[in-house]
C-alpha positions as CSV (number, residue, x, y, z in Angstrom):
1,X,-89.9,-25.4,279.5
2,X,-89.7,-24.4,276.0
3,X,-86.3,-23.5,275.7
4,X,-85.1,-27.0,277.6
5,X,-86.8,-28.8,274.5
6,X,-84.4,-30.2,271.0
7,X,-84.0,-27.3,268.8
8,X,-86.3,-29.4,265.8
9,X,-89.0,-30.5,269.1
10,X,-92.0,-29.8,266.4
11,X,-90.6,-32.4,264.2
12,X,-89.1,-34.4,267.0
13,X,-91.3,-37.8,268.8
14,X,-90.7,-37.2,272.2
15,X,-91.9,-40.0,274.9
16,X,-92.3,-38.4,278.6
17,X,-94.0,-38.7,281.9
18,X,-96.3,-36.1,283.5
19,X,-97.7,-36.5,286.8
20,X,-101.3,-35.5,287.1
21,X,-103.8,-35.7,289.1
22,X,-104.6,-39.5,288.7
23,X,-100.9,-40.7,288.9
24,X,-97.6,-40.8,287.0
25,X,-99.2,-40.5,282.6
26,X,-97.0,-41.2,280.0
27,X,-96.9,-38.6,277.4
28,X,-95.9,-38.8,273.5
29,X,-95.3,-34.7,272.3
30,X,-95.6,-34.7,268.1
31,X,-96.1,-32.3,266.1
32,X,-95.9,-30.0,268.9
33,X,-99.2,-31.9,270.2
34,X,-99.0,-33.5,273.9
35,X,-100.9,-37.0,273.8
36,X,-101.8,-39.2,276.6
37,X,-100.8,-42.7,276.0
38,X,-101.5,-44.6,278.9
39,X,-104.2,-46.5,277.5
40,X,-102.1,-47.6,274.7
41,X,-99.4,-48.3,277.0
42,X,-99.3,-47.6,281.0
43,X,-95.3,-47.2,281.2
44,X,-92.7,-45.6,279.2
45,X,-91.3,-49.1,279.4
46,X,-94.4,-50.5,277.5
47,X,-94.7,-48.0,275.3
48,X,-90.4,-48.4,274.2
49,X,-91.1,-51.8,273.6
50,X,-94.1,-51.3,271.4
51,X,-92.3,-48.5,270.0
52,X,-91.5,-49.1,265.7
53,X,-91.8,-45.6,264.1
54,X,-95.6,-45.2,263.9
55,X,-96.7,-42.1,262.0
56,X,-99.8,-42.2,264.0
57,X,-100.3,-43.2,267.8
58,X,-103.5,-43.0,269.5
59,X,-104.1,-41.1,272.8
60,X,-106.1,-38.5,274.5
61,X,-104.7,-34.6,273.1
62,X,-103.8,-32.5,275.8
63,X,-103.1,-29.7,273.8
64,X,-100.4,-27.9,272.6
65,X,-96.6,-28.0,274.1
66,X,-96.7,-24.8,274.4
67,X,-99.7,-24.2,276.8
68,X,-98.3,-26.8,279.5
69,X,-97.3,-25.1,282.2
70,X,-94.3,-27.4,283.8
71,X,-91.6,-25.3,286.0
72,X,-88.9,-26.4,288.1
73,X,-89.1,-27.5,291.7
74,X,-87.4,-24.2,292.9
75,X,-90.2,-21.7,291.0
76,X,-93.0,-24.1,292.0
77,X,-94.5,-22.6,295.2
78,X,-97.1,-25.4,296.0
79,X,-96.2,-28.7,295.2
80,X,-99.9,-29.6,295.0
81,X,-99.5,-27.5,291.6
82,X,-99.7,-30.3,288.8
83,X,-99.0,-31.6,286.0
84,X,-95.1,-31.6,286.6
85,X,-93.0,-33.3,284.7
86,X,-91.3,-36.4,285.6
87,X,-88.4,-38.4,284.7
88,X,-89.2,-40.0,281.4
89,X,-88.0,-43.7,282.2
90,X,-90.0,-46.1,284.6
91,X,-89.4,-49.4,284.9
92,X,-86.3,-49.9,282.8
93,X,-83.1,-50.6,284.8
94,X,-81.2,-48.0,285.7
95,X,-77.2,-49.0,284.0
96,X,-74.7,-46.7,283.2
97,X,-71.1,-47.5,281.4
98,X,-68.1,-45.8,283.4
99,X,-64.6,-44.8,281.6
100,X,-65.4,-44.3,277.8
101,X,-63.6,-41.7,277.0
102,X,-59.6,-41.4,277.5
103,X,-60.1,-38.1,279.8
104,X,-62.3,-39.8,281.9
105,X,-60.0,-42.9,282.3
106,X,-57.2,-40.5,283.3
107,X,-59.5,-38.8,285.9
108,X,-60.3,-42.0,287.6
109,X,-56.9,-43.2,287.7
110,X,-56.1,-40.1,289.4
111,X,-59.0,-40.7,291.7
112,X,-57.4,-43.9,293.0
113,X,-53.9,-43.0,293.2
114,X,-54.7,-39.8,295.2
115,X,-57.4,-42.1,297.4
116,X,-59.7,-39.8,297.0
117,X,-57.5,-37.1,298.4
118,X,-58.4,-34.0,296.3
119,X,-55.5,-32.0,297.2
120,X,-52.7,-34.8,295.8
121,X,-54.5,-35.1,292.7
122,X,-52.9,-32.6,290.6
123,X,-49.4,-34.2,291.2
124,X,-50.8,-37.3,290.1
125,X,-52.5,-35.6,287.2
126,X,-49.6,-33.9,285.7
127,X,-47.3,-37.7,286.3
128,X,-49.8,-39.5,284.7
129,X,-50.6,-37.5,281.7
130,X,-46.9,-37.3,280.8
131,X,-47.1,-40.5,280.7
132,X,-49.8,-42.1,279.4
133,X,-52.1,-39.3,278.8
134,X,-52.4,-39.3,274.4
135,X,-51.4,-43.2,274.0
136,X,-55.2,-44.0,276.0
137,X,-56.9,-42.0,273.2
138,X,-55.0,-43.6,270.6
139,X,-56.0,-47.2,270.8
140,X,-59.0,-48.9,270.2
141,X,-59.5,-51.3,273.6
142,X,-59.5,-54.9,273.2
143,X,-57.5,-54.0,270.0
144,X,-53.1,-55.8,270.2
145,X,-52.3,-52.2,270.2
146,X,-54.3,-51.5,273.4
147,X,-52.6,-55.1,274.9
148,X,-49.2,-53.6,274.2
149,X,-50.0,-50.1,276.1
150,X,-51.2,-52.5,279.0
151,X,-48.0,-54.2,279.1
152,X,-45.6,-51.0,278.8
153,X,-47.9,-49.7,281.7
154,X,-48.0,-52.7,283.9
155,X,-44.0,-52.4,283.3
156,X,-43.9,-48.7,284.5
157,X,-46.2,-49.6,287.6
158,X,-48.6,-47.3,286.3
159,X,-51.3,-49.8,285.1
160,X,-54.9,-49.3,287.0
161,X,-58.4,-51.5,287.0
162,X,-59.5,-48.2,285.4
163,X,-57.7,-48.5,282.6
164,X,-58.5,-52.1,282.5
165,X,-61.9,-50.8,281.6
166,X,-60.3,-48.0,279.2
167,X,-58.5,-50.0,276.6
168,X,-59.0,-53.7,277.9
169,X,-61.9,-55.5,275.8
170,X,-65.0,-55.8,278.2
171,X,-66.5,-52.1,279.4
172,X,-67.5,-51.3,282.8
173,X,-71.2,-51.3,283.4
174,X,-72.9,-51.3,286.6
175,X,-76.2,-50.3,288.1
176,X,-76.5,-46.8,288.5
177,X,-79.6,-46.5,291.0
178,X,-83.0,-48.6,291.4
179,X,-86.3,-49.2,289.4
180,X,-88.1,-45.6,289.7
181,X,-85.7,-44.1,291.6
182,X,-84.1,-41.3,288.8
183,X,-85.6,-37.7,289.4
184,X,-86.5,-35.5,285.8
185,X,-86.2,-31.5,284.3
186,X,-86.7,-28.7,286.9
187,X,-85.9,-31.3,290.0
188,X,-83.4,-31.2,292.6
189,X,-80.7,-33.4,292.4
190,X,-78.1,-35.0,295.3
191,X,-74.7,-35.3,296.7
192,X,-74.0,-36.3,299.8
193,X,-73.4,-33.7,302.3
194,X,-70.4,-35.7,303.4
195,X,-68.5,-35.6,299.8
196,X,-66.1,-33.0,299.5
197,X,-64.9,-33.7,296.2
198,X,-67.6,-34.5,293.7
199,X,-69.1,-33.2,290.2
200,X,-71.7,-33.5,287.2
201,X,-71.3,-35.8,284.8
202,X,-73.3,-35.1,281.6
203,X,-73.7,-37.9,279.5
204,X,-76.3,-39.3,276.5
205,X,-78.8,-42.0,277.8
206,X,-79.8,-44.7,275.5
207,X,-83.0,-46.2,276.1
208,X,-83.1,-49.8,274.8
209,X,-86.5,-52.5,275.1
210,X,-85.7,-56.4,276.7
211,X,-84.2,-57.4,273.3
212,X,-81.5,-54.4,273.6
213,X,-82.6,-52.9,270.2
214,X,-82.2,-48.8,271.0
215,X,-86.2,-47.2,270.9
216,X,-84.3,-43.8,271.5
217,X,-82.2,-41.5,273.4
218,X,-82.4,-39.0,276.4
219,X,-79.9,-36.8,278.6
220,X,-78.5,-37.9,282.1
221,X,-76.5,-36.8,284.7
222,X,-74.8,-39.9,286.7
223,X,-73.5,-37.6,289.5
224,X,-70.1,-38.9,290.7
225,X,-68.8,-38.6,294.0
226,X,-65.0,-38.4,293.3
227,X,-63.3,-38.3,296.8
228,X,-65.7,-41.7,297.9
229,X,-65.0,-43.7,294.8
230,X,-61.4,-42.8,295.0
231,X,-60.8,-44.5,298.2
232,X,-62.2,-47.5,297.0
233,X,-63.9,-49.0,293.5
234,X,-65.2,-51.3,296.0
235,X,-67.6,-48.2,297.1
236,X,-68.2,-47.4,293.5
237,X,-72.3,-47.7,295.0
238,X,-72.3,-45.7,298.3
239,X,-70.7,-43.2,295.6
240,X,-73.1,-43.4,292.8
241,X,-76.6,-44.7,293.9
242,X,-78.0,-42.5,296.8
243,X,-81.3,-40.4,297.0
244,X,-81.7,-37.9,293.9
245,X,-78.1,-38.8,292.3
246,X,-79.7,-39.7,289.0
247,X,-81.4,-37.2,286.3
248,X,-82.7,-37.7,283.3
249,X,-84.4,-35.8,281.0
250,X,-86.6,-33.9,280.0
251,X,-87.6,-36.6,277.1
252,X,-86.9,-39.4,275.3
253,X,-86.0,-38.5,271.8
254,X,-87.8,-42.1,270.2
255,X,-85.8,-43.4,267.0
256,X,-88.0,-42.3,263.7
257,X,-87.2,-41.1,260.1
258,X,-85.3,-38.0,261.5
259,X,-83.7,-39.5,264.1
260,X,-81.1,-42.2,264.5
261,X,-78.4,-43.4,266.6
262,X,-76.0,-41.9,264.3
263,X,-76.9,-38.5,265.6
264,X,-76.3,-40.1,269.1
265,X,-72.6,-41.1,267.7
266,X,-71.8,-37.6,266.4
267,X,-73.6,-35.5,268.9
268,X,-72.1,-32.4,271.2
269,X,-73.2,-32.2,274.8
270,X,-72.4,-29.1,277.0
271,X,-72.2,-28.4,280.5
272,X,-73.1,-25.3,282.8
273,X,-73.0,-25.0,286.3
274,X,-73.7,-21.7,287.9
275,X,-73.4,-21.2,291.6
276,X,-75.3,-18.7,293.7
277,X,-72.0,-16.9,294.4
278,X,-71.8,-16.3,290.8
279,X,-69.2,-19.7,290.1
280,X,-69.4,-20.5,286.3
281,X,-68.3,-23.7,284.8
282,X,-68.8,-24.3,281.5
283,X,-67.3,-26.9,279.2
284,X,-68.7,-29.3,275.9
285,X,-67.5,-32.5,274.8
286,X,-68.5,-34.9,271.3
287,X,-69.3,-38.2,271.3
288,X,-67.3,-38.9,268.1
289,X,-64.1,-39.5,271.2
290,X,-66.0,-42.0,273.1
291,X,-63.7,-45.1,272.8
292,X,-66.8,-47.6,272.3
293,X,-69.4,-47.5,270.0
294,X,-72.8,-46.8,271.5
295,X,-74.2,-50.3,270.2
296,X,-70.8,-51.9,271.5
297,X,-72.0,-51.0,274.8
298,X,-75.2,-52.5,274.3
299,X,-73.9,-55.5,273.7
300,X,-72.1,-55.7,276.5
301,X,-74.9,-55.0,278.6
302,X,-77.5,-57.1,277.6
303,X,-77.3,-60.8,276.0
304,X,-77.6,-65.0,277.2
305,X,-75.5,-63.1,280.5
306,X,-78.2,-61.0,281.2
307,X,-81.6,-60.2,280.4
308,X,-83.9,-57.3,281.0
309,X,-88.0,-57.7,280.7
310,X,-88.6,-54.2,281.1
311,X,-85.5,-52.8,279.0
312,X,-83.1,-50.2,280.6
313,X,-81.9,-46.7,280.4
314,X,-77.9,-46.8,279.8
315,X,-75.8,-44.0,280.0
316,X,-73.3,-44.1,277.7
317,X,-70.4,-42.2,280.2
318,X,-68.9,-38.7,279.7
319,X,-65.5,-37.1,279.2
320,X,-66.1,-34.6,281.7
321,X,-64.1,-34.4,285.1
322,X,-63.9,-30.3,285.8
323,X,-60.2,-30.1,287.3
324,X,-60.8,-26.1,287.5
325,X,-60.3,-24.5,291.3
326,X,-63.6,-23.0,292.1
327,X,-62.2,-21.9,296.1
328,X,-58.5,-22.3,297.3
329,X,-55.8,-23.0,294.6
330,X,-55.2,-26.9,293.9
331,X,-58.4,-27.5,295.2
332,X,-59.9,-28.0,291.9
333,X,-64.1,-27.8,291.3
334,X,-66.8,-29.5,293.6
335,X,-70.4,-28.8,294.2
336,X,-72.3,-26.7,296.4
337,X,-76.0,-26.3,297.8
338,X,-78.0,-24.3,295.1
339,X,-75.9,-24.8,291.9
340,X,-77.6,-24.9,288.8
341,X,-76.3,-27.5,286.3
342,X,-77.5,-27.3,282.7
343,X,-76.7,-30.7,280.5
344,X,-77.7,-29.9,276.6
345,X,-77.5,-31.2,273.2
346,X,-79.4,-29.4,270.5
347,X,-81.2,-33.1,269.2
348,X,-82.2,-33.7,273.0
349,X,-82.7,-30.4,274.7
350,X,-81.9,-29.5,277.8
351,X,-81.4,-31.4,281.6
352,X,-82.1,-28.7,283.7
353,X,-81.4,-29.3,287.9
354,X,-80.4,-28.1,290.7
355,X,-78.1,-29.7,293.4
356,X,-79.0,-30.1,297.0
357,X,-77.9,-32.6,300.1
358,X,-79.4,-36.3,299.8
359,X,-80.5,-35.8,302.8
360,X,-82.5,-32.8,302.1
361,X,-84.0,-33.7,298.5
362,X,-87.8,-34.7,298.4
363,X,-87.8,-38.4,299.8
364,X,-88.3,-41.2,296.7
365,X,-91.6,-42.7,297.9
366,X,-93.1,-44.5,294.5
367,X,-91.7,-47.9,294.0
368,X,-92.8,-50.2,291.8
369,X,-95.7,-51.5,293.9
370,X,-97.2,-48.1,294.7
371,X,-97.1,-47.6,290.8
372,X,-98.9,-50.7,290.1
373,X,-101.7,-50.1,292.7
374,X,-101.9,-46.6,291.0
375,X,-102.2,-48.4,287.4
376,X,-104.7,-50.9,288.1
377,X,-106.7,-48.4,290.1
378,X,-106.9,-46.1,286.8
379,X,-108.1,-49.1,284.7
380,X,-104.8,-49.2,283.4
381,X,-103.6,-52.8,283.3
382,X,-105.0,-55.4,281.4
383,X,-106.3,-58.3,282.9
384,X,-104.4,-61.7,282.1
385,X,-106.0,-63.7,279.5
């Protein structure tokens, strides 16, 4: 577990969930020190929204970081083994921004000319980049420049509601998977076993309280399910929300004197994926391309449009679409049963899952209500005044 922390975690505040015996437990690890906070604040949620810098918190020590024993759901031979660590977001809505970055805006156009068809997209690809492929990168969207591109494109009949999202002024954002429902480190993560084109995407997670005002940041992957989507946008949620298709993880890197959003806006985040056949992808990417400004995003998530009591966990999108053939040529990368996919940053640590069938990851059984039974049982939730 050590090695998946941020390479500064001793100076690092990291805000996590264990679940132990008595239930789900939020966690704050600083100064290397693993503190219970749940009687300060029962959620992750509660605790962001609290959250202004504190040099001291209180809590019950659980000892060093180093003495927890958490390993990943394919070591652990008895899942009756606890504490194991969960994902470190609870009741903040799931969101997550789509097309921020030019590649990914190319990819997705690509997506909906081939329909979904894996084996036409590299025609496509090659057409498309010749033509458009360095002018998305260029311009800032919602910007003249960006309206003239739209017109040139819309003129060549190559213009796209992805690129609408790209370079036009309002961002997609959409609701990546329910309340509760995003797995953490060391757990299996989904496809469906009926995808045959699909892929990681690593991105940064911001984690923001019910006034938007970022607490702090965390890793995701907001698996994508290319050959579903590309049929339709309209199924843009049979492709992205399904059992175990959201990780994040392992922490929540909280906003302090060392920490900022401007490391968020200048971080590098790689990608692994090794396969059991002995497959390696590798690639890394920098947020100083996305095409939107982290707060921008915000913005456009949260306002007098729509509000959030419990905050929400955005991810802020990704640059990666692995085009490499990992079987037949022109067949370019999808997943299989068993790989291993590694998301990292050195302020943030490392994601750490493996991928598996929907159908055949661990059932999502604690809602909201099961959670709150669990609370109140513990003592945990104050009564009203």
């Amino acid at each position: 577990m050590l090695d998946s922390l941020p390479r500064d975690w001793r100076q690092a505040t990291l805000l996590g969930r264990l679940l132990t015996r008595e239930g789900p437990t939020p966690i704050l690890v600083r100064r290397g020190r693993v503190l219970d906070v749940s009687t300060l604040a029962p959620t992750t949620a509660e605790f962001a929204a609290r959250w202004r810098g504190e040099t001291e918190v209180p809590g019950k020590d659980l000892g060093d970081m180093e003495a927890m024993r958490l390993a990943p759901a394919w070591e652990r031979q008895d899942e009756r083994v606890l504490p194991r660590l969960l994902s470190p977001v609870d009741l903040q809505c799931l969101k997550a921004c789509g097309v921020t970055f030019a590649v990914s805006a190319v990819e997705r156009v690509i997506e909906e000319r081939a329909r979904g068809d894996i084996s036409a997209a590299q025609g496509v690809r090659e057409a498309l980049e010749k033509r458009v492929g360095t002018q998305i990168s260029a311009v800032r969207p919602g910007s003249p420049e960006a309206m003239r591109l739209k017109e040139a494109l819309l003129a060549a009949d190559l213009w796209s509601q992805y690129l609408e999202v790209a370079i036009g002024p309002d961002a997609e954002v959409f609701t990546k998977g329910p309340v509760l429902s995003s797995v953490g480190w060391g757990e299996w993560i989904g496809v469906r076993s009926d995808s045959k084109w699909n892929n990681p995407e690593p991105e940064i997670v911001l984690v923001c309280d019910s006034a938007g005002r970022a607490v702090g940041a965390t890793l995701g992957n907001d698996v994508n399910l290319r050959d579903i989507e590309g049929r339709s946008a309209l199924l843009l949620g049979k492709a992205k929300d399904n059992n175990a298709s959201c990780a994040i993880g392992p922490f929540i890197r909280l906003f302090d004197g060392g920490f900022t959003v401007d490391q968020v806006r200048t971080a590098e985040v790689t990608l692994e994926v090794r396969g059991e056949e002995g497959y390696v992808l590798q690639g890394s990417s920098s947020m100083r391309l996305i095409s939107r400004d982290p707060l921008e995003l915000i913005g456009q998530t949260i306002g007098r449009h729509h509000q959030y009591p419990d905050g929400f966990a955005l991810f802020l999108g990704t640059m990666f679409a692995p085009i490499e053939d990992r079987d037949a040529p022109g067949l370019g990368f999808t997943h299989r049963r068993g790989d291993r996919v590694r998301i990292a940053s050195e302020c943030l640590g490392t994601l750490e899952n493996r991928v598996t069938h929907c159908e055949h990851a661990p059932p999502w059984t604690v809602g909201i209500a099961a959670l709150m039974r669990n609370l109140a049982a513990r003592g945990l939730l104050p009564r009203p005044e």
